[in-house]
PASE-912937 format. One record per residue (C-alpha): residue number from 1; residue in three letters; x, y, z. Coordinates in Angstrom, 3 decimals, decimal comma, always signed. Example, Ala and Ser with C-alpha at 12.3 -4.5 7.8 and 13.67 -1.06 7.14 Angstrom:
<atoms>
+-----+---------+----------+----------+----------+
: num : residuo :       c1 :       c2 :       c3 :
+-----+---------+----------+----------+----------+
:   1 :     ALA :  +12,300 :   -4,500 :   +7,800 :
:   2 :     SER :  +13,670 :   -1,060 :   +7,140 :
+-----+---------+----------+----------+----------+
</atoms>
This chain:
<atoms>
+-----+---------+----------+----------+----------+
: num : residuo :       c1 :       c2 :       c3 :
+-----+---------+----------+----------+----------+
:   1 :     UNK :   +0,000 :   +0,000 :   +0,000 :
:   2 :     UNK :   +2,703 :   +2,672 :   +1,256 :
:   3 :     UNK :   +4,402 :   +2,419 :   -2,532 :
:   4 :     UNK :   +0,982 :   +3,341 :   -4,185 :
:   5 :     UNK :   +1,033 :   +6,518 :   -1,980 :
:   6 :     UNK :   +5,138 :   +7,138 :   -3,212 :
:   7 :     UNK :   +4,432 :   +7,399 :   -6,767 :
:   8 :     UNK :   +2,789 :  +10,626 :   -7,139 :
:   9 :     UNK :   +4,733 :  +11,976 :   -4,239 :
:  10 :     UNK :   +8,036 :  +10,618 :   -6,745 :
:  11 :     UNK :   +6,420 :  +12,567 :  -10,038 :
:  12 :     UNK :   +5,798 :  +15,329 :   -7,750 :
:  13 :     UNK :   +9,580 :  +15,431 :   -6,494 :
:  14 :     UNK :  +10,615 :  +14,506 :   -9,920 :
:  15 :     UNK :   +9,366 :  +17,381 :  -11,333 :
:  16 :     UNK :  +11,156 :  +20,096 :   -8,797 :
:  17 :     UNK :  +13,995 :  +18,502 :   -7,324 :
:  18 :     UNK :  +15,482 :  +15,838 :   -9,882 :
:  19 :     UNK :  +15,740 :  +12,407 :  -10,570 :
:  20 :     UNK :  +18,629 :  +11,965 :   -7,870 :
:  21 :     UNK :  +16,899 :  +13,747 :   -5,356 :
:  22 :     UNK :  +13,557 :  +12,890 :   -6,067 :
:  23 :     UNK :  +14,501 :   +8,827 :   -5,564 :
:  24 :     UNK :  +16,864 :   +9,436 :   -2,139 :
:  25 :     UNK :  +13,794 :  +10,627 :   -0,581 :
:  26 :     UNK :  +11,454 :   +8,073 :   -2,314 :
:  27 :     UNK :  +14,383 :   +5,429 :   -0,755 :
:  28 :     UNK :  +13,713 :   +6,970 :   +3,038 :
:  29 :     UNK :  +10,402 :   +6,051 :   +2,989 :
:  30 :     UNK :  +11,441 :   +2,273 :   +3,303 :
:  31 :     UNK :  +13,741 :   +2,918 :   +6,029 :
:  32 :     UNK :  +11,156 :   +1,357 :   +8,952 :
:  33 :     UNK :   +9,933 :   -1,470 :   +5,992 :
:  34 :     UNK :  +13,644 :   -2,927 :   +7,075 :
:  35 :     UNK :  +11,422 :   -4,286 :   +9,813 :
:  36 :     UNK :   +9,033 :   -5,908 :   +8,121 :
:  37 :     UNK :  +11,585 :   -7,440 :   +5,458 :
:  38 :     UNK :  +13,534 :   -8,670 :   +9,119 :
:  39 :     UNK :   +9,717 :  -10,389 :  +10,045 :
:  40 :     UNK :   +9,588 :  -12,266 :   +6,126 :
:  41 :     UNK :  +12,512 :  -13,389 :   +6,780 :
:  42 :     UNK :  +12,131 :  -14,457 :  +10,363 :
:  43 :     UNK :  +15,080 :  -12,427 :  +11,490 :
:  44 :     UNK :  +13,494 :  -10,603 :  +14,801 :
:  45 :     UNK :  +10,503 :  -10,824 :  +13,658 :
:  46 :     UNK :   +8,884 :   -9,917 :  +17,401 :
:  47 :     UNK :  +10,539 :   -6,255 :  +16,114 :
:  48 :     UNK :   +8,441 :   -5,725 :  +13,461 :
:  49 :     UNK :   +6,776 :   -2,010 :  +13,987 :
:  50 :     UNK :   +9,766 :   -1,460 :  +16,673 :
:  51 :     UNK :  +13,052 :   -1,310 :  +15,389 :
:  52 :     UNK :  +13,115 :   +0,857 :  +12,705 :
:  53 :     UNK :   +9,650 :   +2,929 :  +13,617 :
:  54 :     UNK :  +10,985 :   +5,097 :  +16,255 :
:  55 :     UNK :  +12,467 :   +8,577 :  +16,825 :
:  56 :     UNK :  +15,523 :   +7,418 :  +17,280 :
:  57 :     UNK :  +16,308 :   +5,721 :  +14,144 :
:  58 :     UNK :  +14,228 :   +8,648 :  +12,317 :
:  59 :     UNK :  +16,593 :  +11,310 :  +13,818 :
:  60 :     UNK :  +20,062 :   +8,879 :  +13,089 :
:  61 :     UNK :  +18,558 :   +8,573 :   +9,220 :
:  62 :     UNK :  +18,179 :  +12,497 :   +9,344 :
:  63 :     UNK :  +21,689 :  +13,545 :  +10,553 :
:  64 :     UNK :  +22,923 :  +11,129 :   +7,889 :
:  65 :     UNK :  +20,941 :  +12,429 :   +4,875 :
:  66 :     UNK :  +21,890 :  +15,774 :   +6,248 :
:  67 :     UNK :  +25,461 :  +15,161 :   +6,199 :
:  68 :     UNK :  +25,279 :  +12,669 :   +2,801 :
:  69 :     UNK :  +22,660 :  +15,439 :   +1,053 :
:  70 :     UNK :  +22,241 :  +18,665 :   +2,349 :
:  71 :     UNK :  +18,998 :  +20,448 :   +4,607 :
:  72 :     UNK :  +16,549 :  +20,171 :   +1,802 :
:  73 :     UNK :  +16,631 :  +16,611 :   +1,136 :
:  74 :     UNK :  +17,048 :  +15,795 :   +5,152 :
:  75 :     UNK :  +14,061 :  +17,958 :   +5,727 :
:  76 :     UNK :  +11,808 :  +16,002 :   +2,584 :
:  77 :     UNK :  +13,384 :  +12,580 :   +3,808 :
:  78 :     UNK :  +12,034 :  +13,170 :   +7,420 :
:  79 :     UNK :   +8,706 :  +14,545 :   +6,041 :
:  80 :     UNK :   +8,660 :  +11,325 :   +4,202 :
:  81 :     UNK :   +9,422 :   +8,904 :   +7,041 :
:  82 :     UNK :   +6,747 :  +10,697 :   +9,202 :
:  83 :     UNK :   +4,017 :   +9,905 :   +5,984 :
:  84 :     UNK :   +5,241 :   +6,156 :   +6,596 :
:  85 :     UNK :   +4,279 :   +6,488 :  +10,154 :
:  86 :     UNK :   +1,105 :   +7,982 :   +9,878 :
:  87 :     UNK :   +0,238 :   +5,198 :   +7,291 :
:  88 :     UNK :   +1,597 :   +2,426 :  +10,217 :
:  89 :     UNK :   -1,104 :   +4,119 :  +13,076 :
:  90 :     UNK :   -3,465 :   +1,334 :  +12,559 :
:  91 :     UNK :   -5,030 :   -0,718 :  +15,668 :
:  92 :     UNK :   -1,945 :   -2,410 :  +15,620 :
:  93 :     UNK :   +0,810 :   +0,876 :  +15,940 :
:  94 :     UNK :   +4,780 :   +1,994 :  +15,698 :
:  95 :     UNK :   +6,841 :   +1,850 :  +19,386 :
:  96 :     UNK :   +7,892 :   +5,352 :  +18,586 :
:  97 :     UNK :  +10,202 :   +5,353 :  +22,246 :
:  98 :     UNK :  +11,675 :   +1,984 :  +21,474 :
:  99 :     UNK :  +14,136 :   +0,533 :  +22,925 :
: 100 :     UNK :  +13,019 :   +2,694 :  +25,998 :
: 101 :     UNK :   +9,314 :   +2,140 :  +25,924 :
: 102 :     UNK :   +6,960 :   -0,446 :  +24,714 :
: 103 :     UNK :   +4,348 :   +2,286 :  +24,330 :
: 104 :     UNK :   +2,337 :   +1,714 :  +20,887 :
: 105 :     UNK :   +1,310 :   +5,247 :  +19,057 :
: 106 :     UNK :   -1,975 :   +4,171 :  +17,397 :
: 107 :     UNK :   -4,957 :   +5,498 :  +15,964 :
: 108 :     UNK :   -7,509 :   +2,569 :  +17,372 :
: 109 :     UNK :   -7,617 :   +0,475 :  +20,116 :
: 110 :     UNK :   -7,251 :   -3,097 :  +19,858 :
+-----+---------+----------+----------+----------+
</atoms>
């Protein structure tokens, strides 16, 4: 579902930023799928919605795309990993504190 939602935002990007550009921020929005890849494969796969949806790995993935790319492709890349979040707050939810917390942001109750 979540690459349906990247193509227009892709064209969109495409069309201001660059091909380059445009697909480095297209790629951040799989950074917390690692997760689910790690559950297919049954590599952690109690960490799905854990390891890779939190604040903590959202800010490490912004300092590096800041350093890697510049402020205006951190900023989008960020923008873009908060859309994959918002997507995630089913009844199920992302550990945004995780590892310090195994409180579940989510928009319904299970």
């Amino acid at each position: 579902m979540h690459f349906f939602f990247e193509i227009p935002v892709f064209i969109v990007l495409y069309g201001f930023l660059g091909f380059y550009s445009a697909v480095i921020i297209i790629l951040t929005h799989f950074i917390p799928t690692i997760d689910y890849v790690m559950l297919r494969l049954n590599i952690k796969g109690k960490l799905h919605r854990k390891l890779f949806h939190n604040i903590f790995t959202t800010a490490i993935a912004g300092v590096l795309l800041y350093f890697f790319f510049g402020i205006m492709i951190a900023i989008l890349g960020l923008m873009n990993v908060v859309f994959h979040f918002i997507l995630d707050l089913d009844e199920y939810g992302i550990a945004i504190f995780f590892p310090f917390s195994g409180y579940r942001l989510r928009l319904k109750r299970k």
